[in-house]
Backbone of each chain as ProteinMPNN parsed JSONL, in Angstrom:
{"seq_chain_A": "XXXXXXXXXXXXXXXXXXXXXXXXXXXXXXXXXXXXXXXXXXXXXXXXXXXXXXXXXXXXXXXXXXXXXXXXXXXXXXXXXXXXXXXXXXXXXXXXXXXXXXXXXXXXXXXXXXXX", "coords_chain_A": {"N_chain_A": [[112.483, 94.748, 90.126], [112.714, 98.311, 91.088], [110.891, 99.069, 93.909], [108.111, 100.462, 96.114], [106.313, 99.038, 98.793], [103.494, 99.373, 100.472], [101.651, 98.744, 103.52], [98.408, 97.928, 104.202], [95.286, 99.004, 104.302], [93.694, 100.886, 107.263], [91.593, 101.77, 109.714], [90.619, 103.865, 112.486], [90.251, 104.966, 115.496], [89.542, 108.225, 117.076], [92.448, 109.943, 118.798], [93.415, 107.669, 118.829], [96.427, 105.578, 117.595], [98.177, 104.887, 114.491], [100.309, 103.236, 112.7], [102.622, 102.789, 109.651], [103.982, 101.164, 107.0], [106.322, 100.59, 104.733], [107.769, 98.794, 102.619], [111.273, 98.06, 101.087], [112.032, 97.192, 97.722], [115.006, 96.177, 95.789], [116.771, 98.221, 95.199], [119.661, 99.814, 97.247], [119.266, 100.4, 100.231], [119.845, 101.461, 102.44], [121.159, 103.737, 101.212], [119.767, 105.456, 100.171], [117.525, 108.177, 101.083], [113.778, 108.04, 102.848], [110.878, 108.972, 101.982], [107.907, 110.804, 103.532], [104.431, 111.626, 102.421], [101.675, 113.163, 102.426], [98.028, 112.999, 101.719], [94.758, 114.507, 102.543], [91.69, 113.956, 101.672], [90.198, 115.845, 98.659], [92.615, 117.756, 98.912], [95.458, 118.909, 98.742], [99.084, 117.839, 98.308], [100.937, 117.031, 101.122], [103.945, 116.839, 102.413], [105.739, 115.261, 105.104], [107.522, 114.56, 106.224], [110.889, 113.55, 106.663], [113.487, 110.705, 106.397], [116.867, 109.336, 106.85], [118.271, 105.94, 104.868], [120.042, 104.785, 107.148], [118.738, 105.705, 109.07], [118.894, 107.841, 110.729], [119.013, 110.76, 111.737], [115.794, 111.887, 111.03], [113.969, 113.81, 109.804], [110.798, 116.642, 110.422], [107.906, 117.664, 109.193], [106.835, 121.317, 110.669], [104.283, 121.636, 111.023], [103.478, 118.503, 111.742], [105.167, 118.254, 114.149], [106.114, 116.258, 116.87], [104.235, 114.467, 116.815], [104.334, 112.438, 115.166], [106.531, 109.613, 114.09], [109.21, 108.594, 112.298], [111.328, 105.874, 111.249], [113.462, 103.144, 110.41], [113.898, 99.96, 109.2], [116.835, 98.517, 108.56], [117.455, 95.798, 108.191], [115.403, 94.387, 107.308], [115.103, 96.538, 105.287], [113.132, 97.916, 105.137], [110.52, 101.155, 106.05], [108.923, 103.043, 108.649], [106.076, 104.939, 109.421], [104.287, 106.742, 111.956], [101.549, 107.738, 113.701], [100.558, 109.677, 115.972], [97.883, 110.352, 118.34], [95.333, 110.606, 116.578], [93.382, 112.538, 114.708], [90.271, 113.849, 113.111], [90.849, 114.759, 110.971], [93.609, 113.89, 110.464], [92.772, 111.946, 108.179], [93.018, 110.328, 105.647], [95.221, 109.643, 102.502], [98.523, 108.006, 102.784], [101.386, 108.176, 101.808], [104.494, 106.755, 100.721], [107.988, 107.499, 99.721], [111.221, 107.275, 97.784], [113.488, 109.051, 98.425], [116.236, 111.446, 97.039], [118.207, 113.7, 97.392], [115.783, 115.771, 98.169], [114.317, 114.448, 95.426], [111.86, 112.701, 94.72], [111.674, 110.094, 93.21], [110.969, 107.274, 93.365], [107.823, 105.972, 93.969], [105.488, 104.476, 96.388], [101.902, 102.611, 96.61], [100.378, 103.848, 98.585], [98.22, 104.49, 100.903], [95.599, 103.934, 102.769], [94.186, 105.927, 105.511], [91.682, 106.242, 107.75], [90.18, 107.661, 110.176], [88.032, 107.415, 112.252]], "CA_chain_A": [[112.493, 96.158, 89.845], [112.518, 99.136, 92.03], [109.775, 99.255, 94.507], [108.366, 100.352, 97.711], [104.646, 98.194, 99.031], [103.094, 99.885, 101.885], [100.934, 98.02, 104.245], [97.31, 97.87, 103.671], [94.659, 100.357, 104.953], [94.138, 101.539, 108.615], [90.484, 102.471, 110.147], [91.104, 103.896, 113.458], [89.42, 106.017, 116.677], [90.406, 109.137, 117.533], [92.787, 109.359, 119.239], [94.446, 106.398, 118.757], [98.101, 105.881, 116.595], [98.637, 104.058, 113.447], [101.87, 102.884, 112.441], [102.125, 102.36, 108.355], [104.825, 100.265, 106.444], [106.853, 100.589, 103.41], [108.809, 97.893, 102.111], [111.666, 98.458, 100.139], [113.2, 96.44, 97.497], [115.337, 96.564, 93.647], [118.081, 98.861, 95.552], [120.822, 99.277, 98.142], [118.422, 101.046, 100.996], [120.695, 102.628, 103.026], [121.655, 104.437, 99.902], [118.542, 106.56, 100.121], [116.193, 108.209, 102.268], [112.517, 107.661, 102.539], [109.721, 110.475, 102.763], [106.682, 110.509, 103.989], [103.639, 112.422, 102.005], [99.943, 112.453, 102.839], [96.709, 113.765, 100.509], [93.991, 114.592, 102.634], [90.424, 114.282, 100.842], [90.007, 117.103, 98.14], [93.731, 118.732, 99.08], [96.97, 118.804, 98.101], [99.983, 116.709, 98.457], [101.523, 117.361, 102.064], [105.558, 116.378, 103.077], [105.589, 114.841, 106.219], [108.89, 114.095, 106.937], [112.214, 112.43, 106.141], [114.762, 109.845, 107.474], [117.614, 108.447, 105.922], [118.101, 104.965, 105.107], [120.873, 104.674, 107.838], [117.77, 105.313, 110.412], [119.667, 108.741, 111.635], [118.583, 112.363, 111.371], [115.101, 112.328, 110.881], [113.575, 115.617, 110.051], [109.883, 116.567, 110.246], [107.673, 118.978, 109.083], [106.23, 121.912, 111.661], [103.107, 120.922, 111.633], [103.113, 117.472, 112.753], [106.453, 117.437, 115.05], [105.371, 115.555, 117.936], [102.928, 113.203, 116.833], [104.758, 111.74, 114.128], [107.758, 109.449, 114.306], [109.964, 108.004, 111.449], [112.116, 104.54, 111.851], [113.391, 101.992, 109.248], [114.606, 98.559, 109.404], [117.73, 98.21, 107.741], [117.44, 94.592, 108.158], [113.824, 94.239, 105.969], [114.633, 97.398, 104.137], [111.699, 99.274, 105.598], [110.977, 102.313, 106.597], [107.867, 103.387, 109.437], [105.985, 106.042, 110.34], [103.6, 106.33, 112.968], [100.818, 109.336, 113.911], [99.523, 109.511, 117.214], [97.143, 111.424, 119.013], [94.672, 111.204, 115.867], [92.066, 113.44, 114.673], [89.645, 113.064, 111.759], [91.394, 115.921, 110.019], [94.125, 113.112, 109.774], [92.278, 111.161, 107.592], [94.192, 110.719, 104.087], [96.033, 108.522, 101.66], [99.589, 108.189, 102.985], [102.39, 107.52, 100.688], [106.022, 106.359, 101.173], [108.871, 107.781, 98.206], [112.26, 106.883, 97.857], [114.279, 110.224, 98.223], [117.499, 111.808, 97.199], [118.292, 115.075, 97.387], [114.987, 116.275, 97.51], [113.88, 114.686, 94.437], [110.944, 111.731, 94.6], [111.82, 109.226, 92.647], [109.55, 106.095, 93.454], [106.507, 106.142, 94.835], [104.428, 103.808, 97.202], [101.294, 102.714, 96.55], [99.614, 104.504, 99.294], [97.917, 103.844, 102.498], [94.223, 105.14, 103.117], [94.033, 105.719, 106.975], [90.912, 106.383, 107.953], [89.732, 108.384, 111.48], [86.355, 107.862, 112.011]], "C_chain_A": [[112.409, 96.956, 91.145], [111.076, 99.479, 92.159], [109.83, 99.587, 95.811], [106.558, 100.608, 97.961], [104.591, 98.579, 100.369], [101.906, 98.715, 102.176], [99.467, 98.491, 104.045], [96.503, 99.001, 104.752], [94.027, 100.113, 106.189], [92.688, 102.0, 108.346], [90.596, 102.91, 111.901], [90.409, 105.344, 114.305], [90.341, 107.199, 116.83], [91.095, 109.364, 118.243], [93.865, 108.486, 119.684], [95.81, 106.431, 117.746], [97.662, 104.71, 115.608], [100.108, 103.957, 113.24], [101.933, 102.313, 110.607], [103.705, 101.668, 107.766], [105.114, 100.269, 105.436], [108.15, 99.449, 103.13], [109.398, 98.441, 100.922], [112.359, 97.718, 99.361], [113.559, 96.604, 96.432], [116.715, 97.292, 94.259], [118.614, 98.637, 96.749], [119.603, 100.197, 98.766], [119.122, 102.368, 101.293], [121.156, 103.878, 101.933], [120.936, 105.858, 99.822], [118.028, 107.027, 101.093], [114.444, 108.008, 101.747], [111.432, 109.437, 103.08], [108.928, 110.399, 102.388], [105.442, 111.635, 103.31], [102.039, 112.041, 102.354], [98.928, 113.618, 101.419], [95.614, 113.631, 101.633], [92.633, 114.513, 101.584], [90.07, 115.999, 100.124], [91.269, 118.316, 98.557], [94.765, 118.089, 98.856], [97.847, 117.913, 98.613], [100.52, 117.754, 99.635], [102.833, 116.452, 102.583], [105.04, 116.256, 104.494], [106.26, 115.076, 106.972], [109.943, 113.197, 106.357], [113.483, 111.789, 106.925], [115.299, 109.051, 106.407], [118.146, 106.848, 106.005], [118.801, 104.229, 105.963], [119.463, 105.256, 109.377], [118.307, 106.469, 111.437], [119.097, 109.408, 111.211], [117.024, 112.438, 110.501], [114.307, 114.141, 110.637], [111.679, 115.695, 110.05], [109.111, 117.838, 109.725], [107.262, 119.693, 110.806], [105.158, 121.449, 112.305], [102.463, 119.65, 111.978], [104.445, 117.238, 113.43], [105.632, 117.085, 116.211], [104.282, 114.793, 118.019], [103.345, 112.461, 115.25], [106.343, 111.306, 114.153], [108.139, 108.232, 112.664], [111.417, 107.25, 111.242], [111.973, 103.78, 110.322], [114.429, 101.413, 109.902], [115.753, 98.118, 108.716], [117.996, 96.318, 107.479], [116.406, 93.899, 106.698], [113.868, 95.066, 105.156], [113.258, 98.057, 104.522], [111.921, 100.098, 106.045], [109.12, 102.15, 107.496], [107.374, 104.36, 109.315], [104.507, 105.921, 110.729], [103.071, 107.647, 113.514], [100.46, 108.674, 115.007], [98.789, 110.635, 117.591], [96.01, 111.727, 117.656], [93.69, 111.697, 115.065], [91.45, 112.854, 113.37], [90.186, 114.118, 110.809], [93.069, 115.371, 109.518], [93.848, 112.089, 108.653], [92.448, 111.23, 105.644], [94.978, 109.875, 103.628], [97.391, 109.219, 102.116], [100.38, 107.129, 101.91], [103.786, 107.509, 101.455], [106.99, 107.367, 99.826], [110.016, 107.781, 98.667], [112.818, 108.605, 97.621], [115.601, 110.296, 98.032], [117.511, 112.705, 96.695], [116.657, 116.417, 96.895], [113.866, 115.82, 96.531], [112.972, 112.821, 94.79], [110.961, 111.079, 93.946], [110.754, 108.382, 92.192], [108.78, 106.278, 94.541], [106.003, 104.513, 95.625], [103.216, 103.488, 96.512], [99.959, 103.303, 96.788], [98.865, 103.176, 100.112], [96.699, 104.639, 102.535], [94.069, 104.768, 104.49], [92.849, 106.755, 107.093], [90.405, 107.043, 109.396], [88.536, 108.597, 111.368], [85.791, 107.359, 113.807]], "O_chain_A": [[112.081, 96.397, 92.192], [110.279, 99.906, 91.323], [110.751, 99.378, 96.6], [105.806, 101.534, 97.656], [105.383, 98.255, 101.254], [101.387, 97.991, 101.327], [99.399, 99.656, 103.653], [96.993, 99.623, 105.695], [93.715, 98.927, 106.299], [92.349, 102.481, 107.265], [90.662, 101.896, 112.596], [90.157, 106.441, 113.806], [91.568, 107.188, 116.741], [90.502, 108.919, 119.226], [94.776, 108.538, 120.51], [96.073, 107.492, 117.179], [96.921, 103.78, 115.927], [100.923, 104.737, 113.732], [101.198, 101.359, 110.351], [104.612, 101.923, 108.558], [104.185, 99.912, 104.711], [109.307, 99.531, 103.541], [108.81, 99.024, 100.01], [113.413, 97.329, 99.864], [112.751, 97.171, 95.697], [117.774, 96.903, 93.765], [118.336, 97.635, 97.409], [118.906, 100.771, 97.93], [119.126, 103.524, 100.869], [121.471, 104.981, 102.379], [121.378, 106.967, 99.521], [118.003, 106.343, 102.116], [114.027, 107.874, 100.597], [111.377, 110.336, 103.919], [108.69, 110.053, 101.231], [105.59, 112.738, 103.837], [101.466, 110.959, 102.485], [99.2, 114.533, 100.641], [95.401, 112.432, 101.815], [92.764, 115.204, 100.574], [89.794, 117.015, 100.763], [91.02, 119.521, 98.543], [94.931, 116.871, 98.787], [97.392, 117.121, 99.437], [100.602, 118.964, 99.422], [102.616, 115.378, 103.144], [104.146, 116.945, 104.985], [106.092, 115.59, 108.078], [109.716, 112.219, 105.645], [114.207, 112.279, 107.792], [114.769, 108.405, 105.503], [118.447, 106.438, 107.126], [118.554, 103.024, 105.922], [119.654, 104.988, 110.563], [118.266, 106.303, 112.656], [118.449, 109.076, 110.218], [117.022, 112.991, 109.402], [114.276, 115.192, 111.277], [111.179, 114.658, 109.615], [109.632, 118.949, 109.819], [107.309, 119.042, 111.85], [104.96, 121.043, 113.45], [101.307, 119.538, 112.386], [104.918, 116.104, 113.345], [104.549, 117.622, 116.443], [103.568, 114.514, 118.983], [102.525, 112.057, 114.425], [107.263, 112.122, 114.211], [107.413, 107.353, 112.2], [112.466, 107.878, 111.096], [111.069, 103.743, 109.487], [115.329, 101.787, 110.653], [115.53, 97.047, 108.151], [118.704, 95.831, 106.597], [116.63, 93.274, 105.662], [113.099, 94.977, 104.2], [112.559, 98.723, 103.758], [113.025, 100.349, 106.529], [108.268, 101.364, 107.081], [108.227, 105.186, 108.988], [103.668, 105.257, 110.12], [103.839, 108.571, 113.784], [100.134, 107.492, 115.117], [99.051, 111.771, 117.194], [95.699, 112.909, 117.51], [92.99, 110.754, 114.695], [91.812, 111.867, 112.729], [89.673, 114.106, 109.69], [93.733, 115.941, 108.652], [94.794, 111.41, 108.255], [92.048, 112.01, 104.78], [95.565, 109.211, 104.482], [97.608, 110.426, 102.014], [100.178, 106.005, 101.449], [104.081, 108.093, 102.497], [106.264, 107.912, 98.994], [110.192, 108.181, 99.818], [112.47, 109.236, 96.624], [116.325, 109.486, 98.611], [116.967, 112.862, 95.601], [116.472, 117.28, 96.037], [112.762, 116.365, 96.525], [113.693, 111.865, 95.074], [109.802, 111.091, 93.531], [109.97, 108.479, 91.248], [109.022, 106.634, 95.694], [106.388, 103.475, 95.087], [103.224, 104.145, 95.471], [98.957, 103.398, 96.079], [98.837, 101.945, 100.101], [96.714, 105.857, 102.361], [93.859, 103.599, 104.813], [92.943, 107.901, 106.652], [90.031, 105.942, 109.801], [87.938, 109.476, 110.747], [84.616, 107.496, 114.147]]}, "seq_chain_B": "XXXXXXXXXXXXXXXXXXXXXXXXXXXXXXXXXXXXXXXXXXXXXXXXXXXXXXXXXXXXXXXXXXXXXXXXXXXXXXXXXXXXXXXXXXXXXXXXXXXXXX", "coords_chain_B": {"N_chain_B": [[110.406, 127.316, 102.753], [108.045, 128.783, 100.766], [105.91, 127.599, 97.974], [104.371, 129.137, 95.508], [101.852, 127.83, 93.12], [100.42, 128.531, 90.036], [98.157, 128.896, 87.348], [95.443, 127.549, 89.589], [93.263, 126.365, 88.404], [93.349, 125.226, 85.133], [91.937, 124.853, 81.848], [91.78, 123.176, 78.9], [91.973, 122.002, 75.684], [92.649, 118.724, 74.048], [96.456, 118.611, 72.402], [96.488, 121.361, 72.545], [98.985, 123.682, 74.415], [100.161, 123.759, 77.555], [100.961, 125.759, 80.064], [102.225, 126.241, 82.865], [103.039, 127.446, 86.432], [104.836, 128.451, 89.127], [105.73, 129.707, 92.101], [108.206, 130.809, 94.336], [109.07, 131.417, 97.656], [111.724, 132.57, 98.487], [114.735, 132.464, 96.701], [115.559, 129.556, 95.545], [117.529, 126.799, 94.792], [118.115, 125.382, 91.417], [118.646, 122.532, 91.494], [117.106, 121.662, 92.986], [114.361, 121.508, 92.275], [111.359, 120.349, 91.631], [108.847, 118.052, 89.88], [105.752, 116.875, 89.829], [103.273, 114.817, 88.578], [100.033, 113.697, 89.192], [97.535, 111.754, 89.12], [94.109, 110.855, 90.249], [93.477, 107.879, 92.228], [96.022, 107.27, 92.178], [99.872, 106.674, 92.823], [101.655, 109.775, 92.834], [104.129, 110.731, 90.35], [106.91, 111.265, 89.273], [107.951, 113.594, 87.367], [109.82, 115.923, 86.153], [113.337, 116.818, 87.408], [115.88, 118.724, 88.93], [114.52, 120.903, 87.564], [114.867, 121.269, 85.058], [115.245, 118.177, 83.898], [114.052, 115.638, 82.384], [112.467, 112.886, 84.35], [112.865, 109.418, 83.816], [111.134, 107.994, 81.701], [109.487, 110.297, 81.175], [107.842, 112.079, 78.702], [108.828, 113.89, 75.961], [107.022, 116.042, 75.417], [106.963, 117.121, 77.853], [108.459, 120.087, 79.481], [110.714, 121.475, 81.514], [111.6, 124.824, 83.258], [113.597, 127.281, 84.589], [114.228, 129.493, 87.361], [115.89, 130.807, 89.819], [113.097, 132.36, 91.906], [111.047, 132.27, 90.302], [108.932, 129.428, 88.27], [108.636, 126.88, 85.531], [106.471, 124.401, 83.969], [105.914, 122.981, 81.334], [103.235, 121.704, 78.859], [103.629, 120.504, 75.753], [101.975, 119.952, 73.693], [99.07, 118.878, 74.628], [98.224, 115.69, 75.829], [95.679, 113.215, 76.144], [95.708, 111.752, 78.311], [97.431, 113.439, 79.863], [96.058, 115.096, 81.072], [95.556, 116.262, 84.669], [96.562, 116.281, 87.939], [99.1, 119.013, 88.494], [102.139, 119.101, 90.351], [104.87, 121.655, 91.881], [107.923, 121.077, 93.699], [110.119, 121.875, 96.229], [111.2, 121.418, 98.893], [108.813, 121.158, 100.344], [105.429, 120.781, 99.359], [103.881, 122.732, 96.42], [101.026, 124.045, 95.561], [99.317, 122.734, 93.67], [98.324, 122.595, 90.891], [95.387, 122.051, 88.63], [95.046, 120.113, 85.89], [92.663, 120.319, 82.703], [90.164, 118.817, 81.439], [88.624, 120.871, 78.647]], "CA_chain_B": [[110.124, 128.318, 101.415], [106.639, 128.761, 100.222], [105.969, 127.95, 96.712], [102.901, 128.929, 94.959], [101.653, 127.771, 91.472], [99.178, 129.369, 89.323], [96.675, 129.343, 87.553], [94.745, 126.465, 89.985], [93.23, 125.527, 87.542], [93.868, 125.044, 83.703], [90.722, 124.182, 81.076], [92.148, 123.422, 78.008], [91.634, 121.201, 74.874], [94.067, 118.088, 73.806], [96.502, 119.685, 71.833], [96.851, 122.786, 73.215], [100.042, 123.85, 75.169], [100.121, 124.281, 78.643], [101.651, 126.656, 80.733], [102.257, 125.896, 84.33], [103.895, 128.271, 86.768], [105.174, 128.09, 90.2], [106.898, 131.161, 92.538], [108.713, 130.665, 95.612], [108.63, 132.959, 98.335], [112.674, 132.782, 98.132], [115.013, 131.939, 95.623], [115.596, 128.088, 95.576], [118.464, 126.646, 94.198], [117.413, 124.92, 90.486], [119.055, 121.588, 91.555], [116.14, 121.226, 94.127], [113.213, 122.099, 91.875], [111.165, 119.288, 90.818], [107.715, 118.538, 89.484], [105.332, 115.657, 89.699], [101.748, 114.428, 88.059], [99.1, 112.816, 89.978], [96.311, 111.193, 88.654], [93.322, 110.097, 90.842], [93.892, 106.633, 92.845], [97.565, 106.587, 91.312], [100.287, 107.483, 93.01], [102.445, 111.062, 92.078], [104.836, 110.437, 89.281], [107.984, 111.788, 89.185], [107.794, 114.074, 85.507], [110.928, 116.66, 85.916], [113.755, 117.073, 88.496], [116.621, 119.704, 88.888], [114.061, 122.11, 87.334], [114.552, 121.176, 83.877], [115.754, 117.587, 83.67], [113.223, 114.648, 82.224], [112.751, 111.378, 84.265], [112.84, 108.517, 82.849], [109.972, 107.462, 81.045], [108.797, 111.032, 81.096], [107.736, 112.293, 77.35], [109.549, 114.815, 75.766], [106.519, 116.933, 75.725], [106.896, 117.686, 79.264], [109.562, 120.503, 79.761], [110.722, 122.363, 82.587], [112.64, 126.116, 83.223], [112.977, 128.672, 85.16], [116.094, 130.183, 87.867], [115.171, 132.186, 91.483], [112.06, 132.431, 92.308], [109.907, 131.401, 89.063], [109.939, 128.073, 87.153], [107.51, 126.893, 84.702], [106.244, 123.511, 83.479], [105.231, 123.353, 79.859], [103.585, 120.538, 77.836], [103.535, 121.196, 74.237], [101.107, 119.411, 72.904], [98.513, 118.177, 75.459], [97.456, 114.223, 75.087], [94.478, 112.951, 76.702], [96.764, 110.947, 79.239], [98.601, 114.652, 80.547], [94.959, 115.705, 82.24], [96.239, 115.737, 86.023], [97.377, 117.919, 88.723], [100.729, 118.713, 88.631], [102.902, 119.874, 91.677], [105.997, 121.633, 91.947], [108.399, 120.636, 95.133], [111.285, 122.229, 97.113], [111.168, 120.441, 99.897], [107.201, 121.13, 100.663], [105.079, 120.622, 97.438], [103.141, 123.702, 95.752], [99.108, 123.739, 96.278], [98.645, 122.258, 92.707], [97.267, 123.118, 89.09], [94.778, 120.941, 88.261], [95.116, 120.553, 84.115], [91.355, 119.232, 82.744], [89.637, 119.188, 79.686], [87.971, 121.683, 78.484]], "C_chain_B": [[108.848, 127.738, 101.221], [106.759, 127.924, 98.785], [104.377, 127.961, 96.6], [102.91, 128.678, 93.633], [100.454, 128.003, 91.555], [99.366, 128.471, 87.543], [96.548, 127.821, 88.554], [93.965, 125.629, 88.997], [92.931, 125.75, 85.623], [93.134, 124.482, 82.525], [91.336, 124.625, 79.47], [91.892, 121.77, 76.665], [93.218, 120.391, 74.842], [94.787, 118.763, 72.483], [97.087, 120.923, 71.936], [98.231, 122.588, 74.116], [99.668, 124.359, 76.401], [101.424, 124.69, 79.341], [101.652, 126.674, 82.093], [103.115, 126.797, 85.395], [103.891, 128.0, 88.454], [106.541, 128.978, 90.794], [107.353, 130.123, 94.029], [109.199, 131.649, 96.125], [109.964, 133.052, 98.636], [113.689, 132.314, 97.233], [115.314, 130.696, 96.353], [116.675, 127.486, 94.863], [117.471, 125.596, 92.503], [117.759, 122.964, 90.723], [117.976, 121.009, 92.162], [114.885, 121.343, 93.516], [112.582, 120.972, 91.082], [109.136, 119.025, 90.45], [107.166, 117.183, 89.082], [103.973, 115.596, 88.786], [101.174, 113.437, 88.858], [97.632, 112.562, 89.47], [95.283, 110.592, 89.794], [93.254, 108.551, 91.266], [94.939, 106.265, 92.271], [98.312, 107.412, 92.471], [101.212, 108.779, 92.551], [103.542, 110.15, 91.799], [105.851, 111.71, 89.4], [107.908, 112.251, 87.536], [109.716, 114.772, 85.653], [111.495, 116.651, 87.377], [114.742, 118.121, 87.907], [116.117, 120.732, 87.919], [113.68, 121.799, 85.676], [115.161, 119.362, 83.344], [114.631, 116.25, 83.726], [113.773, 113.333, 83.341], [112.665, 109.974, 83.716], [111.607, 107.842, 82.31], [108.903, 108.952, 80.854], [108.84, 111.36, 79.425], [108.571, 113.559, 77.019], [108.478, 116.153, 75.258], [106.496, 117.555, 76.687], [108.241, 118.486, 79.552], [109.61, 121.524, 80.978], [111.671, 123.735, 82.821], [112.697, 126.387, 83.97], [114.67, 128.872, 86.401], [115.155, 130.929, 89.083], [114.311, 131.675, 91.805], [110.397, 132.097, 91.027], [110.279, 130.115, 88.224], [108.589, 127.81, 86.463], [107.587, 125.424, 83.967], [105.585, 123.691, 82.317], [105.023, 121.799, 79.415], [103.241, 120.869, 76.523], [102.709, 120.99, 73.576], [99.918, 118.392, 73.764], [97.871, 116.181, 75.084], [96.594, 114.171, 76.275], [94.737, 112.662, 78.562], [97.043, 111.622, 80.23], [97.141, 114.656, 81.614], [94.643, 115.076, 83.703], [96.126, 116.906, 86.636], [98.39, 117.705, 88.628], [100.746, 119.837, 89.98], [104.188, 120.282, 91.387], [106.377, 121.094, 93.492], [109.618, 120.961, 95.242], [111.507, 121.072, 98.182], [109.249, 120.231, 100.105], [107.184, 121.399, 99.145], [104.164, 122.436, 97.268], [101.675, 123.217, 96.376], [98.342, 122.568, 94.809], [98.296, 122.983, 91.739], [96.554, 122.013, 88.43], [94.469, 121.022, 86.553], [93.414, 119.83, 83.706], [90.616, 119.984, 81.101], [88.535, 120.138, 78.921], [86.558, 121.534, 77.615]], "O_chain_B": [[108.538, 126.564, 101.418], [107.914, 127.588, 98.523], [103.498, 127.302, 97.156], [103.787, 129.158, 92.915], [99.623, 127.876, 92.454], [100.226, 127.829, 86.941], [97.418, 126.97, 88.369], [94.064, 124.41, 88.856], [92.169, 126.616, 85.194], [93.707, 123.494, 82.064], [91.398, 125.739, 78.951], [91.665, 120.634, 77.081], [94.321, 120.789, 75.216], [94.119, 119.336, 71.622], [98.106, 121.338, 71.385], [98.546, 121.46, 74.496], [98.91, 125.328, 76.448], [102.547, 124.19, 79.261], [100.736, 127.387, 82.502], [104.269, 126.811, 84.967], [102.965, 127.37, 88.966], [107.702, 129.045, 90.39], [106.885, 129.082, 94.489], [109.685, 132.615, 95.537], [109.929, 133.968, 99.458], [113.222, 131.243, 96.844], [115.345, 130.673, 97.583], [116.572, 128.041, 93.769], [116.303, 125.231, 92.636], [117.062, 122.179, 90.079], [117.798, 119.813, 91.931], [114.017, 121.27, 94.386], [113.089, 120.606, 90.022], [108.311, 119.861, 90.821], [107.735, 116.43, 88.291], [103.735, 116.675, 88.242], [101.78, 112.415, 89.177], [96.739, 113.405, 89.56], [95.809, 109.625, 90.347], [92.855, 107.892, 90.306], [95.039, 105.125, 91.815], [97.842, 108.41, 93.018], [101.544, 108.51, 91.397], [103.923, 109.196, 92.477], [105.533, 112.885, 89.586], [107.823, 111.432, 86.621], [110.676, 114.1, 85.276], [110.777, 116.543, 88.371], [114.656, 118.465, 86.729], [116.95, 121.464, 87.384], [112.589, 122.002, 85.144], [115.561, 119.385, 82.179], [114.304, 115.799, 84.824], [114.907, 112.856, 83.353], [111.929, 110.015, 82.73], [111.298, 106.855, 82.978], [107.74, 108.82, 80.471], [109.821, 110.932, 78.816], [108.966, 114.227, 77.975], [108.988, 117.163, 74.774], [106.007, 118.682, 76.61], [109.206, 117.786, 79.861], [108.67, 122.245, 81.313], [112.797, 123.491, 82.386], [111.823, 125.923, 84.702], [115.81, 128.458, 86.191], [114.027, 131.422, 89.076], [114.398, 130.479, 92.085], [109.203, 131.821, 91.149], [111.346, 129.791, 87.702], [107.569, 128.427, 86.772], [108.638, 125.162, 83.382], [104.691, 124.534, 82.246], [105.867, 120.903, 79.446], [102.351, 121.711, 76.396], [102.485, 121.804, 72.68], [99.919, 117.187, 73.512], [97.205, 115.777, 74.13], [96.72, 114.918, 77.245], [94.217, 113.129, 79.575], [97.06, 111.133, 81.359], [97.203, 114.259, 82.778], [93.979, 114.089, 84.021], [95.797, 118.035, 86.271], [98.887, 116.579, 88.628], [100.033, 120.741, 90.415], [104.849, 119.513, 90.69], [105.535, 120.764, 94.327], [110.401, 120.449, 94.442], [112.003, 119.96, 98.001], [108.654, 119.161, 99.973], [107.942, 121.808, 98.265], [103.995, 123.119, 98.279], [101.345, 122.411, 97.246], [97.317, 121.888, 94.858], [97.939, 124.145, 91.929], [97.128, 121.16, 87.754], [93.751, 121.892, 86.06], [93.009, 118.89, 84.39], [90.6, 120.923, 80.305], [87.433, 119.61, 78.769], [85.827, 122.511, 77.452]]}, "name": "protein", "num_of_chains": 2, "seq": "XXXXXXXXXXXXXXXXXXXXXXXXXXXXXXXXXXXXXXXXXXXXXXXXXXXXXXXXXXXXXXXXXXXXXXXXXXXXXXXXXXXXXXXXXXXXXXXXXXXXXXXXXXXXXXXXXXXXXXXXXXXXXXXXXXXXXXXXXXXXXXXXXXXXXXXXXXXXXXXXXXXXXXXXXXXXXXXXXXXXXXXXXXXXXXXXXXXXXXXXXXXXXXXXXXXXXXXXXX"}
């Protein structure tokens, strides 16, 4: 079936970068793009960013360009993304979702990265 | 584009119909207008896309409207199950309406 298994959870100094992992499998990859959402503790769902499954034209939001990069493996079907520089006000369940046009399809399981 | 949804939050019995609303601070095309549920340690669920169009496995209590700058999630008949936040999403998501039992 269609899925996409992120890599397990992340405790990490300030500071420092994480890098998180979505495997994708059930469809053609390239087909899609992937985008990146986070939930801080007690707040809302926040867009990250998006890259299509061809690994070209990333886009990001405002408020994290430059400390957030987004890469997939067309080989494994994954997709990356990777915070640096980060604070404890990063600290938040990150999710993966299969995109097209906009519209969120499948979800991730999530990723709790931790900054402590 | 902004979007905001209202009310934050929503205290209502199972049962009851809810009314969900969500502006955007310019019009939005309806193709792009979509609307999830998130339950606590789950992740968000895809409910409606292109504004008014069920996904698959969504119930047919869950309907969606709206054109410009307003759109509106409705469930008709609340089940126990529905009590969530829902989000709308353009590209960036809404702030939330948290639905809960009254």
């Amino acid at each position: 079936q269609v899925q996409l298994v992120q890599s397990g959870a992340e405790v990490k100094k300030p500071g420092a970068s994480v890098k998180v992992s979505c495997k994708a499998s059930g469809y053609t990859f390239t087909n899609y793009g992937i985008s990146w959402v986070r939930q801080a503790p007690g707040q809302g769902l926040e867009w990250m960013g998006w890259i299509s499954g061809n690994n070209d034209k990333p886009g990001y939001s405002q408020k994290l360009q430059g400390r957030v990069t987004l890469t997939t493996d067309t080989s494994t079907s994954t997709a990356y993304m990777e915070l640096r520089s980060l604070r404890s006000d990063d600290t938040a369940v990150y999710y993966c979702a299969r995109d097209w046009n906009y519209v969120r399809d499948i979800w991730g399981q999530g990723t709790r990265v931790t900054v402590s | 584009i902004e979007l905001t949804q209202s009310p934050a939050t929503l205290s209502l019995s199972p049962g009851e119909r809810a009314t969900l609303s969500c502006r955007a601070s310019q019009s939005v095309s309806t193709n792009n207008l979509s609307w999830y549920q998130h339950k606590p340690g789950q992740a968000p669920r895809l409910l409606i896309y292109a504004t008014s169009t069920r996904a698959t496995g969504t119930p047919a209590r869950f309907s969606g409207s709206g054109s410009g700058t307003d759109f509106t999630l409705t469930i008709s008949s609340l089940q126990p199950e529905d009590f969530a936040v829902y989000y709308c999403q353009h590209d960036f998501f809404g702030g939330g309406t948290k639905v809960e039992i009254k």
